[in-house]
C-alpha positions, 0 to 999 in steps of 0.5 A: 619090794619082791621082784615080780616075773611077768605073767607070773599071775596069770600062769598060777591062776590058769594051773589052778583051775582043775582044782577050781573047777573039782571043788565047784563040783564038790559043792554042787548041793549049794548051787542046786538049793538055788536052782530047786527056787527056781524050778518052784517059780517057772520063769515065763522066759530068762533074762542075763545081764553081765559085761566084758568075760562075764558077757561071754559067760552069760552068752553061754548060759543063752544057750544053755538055757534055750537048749536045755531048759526050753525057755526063751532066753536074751542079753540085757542091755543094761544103759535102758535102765541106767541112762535112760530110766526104762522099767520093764514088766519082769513079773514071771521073768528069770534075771540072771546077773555074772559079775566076777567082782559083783562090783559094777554099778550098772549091773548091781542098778539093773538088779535092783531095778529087775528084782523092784519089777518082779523079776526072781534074781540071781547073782553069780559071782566070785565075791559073796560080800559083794554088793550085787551077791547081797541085792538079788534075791539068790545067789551063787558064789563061784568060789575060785579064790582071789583073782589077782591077774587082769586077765580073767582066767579060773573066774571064767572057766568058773562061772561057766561051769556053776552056770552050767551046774545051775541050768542043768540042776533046774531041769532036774540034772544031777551034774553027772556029765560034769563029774570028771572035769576036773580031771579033764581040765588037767588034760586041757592044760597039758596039751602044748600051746608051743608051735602056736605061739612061735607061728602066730607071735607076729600076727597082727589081726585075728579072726576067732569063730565058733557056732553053738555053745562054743561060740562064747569061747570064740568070744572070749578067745578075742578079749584074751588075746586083745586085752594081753598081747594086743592084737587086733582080735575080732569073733564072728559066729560061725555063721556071721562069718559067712555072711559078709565079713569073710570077704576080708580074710586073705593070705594075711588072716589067721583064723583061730576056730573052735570045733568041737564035737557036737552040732556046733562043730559039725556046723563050722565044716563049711566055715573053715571051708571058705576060710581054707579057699581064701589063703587064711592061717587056720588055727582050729581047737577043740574035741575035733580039731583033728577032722578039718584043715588047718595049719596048727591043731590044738586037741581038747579032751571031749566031754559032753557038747554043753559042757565043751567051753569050759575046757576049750577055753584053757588052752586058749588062756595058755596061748595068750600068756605065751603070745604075750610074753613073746611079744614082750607084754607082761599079761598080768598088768595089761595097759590101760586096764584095771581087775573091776571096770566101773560102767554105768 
């Protein structure tokens, strides 16, 4: 058998991604023709249901959502319908389902169950032959190619930005801000992730935050660095921070914090604030990570707010192959994990 190197997955997978991402926006009809159906059926409010990455992709899409389209917007929990037989009234009600693999029971029986009681469905996932792309009534193939790493790498960054192109189409969008992201990846995925690494490969907990639509890179920022190099990773809202869990940072905490440009970023100042006042180790990330105290800074190319987390996210997957592999992991088979978790 070949010889495998460690985390070699993993790093081909993140260097594909501006070539992803250029040809998702190439293919931005596609997604449109789903967005036109729904445009022609306004939804009373919007509904998304998703586990592990994709969770954090659908957290995104809230956002999207509530800001950009005016609708209220929730997370299902999708054990009413599975363990306990609950049957909403979802007549006028938006479902939208992420699953990379399109391969999870719970999901594929809440889509079922949603679509059964009214609900105008929608899939988004990378496998167009799977069994939750075929029992909504719409859906939208991501197209990052196969996965073949645990870590979820392009498929995130992907469902963010066709979730992104899908909303924005809705509301009448031509997908102009997303034009040049490909390019912009590129830039992401060239900023250095080196002195990172050499300073936080030690640590043993860490504290990721964000506000806004960034928050779900915070989010996904602690799934990465727990699910490849093991830390004792946990992600507050900024917001929820401060609102008690601060009181455990010290001189012991490294806090990755993402601050972009935009509201969101803006509205992390008085977190890291507190943070700074209690000793912690501020790695700060983004569009603006230039204009707030920190040990270590990693700059992100800027673009538009709502579109930030699809290239926050980049760097931060390059962090985690780096920690992981200098703490002697191998990213690309993780213990105890598998690419497609069955959850019921």
């Amino acid at each position: 058998m070949p010889m495998t190197v460690p985390g070699q997955h993993m790093a081909a997978e993140i260097a594909e991604q501006p070539t992803v991402l250029a040809g998702l926006v190439a293919r931005r009809t596609g997604i449109a023709n789903v967005a036109e159906v729904i445009a022609r059926r306004p939804p009373r409010f919007a509904l998304l249901a998703a586990r592990g990455s994709s969770d954090h992709a659908a957290l995104y899409a809230k956002y999207l959502i509530e800001v950009l389209l005016g609708l209220p917007a929730g997370l299902v929990s999708p054990s009413t319908v599975t363990l306990y037989g609950a049957r909403p009234d979802l007549r006028d009600v938006l479902l939208i389902s992420v699953s990379q693999s399109g391969g999870s029971p719970d999901l594929l029986e809440f889509t079922e169950t949603a679509r059964e009681q009214g609900a105008l469905t929608v899939a988004v996932t990378n496998t167009p032959s799977s069994p939750l792309h075929k029992a909504a009534e719409l859906a939208v193939d991501i197209g990052a190619g196969v996965e073949q790493a645990v870590a979820a790498t392009k498929t995130y960054s992907a469902t963010l930005l066709a979730l992104y192109l899908l909303i924005d189409a809705v509301r009448g969008g031509d997908g102009a801000e997303a034009a040049e992201l490909g390019a912009l990846a590129q830039e992401a995925l060239a900023v250095p992730v080196r002195h990172a690494v050499d300073r936080y490969r030690f640590v043993d907990r860490i504290i990721t935050t964000g506000r806004g639509y960034s928050y779900a890179t915070a989010l996904e920022s602690a799934l990465k660095l727990a699910e490849t190099s093991y830390l004792a990773a946990r992600a507050y809202s900024g917001a929820d921070l401060l609102h008690g869990p601060v009181a455990a940072v010290d001189e012991g905490t490294a806090v990755l914090a993402v601050t972009g440009a935009g509201r969101g970023g803006q509205a992390m100042h008085d977190v890291l604030d507190a943070v700074a006042e209690r000793g912690a180790d501020v790695l700060a990330l983004g569009s603006s990570s230039a204009d707030v105290p920190a040990a270590v800074r990693i700059p992100v190319p800027a673009v538009a707010e709502e579109l930030a987390p699809v290239l926050e996210v980049l760097p931060v997957q390059n962090l985690a192959l780096g920690l992981a592999l200098a703490r002697g992991g191998d990213p690309d088979r993780p213990r105890g994990l598998r690419k497609v978790t069955k959850t019921r």
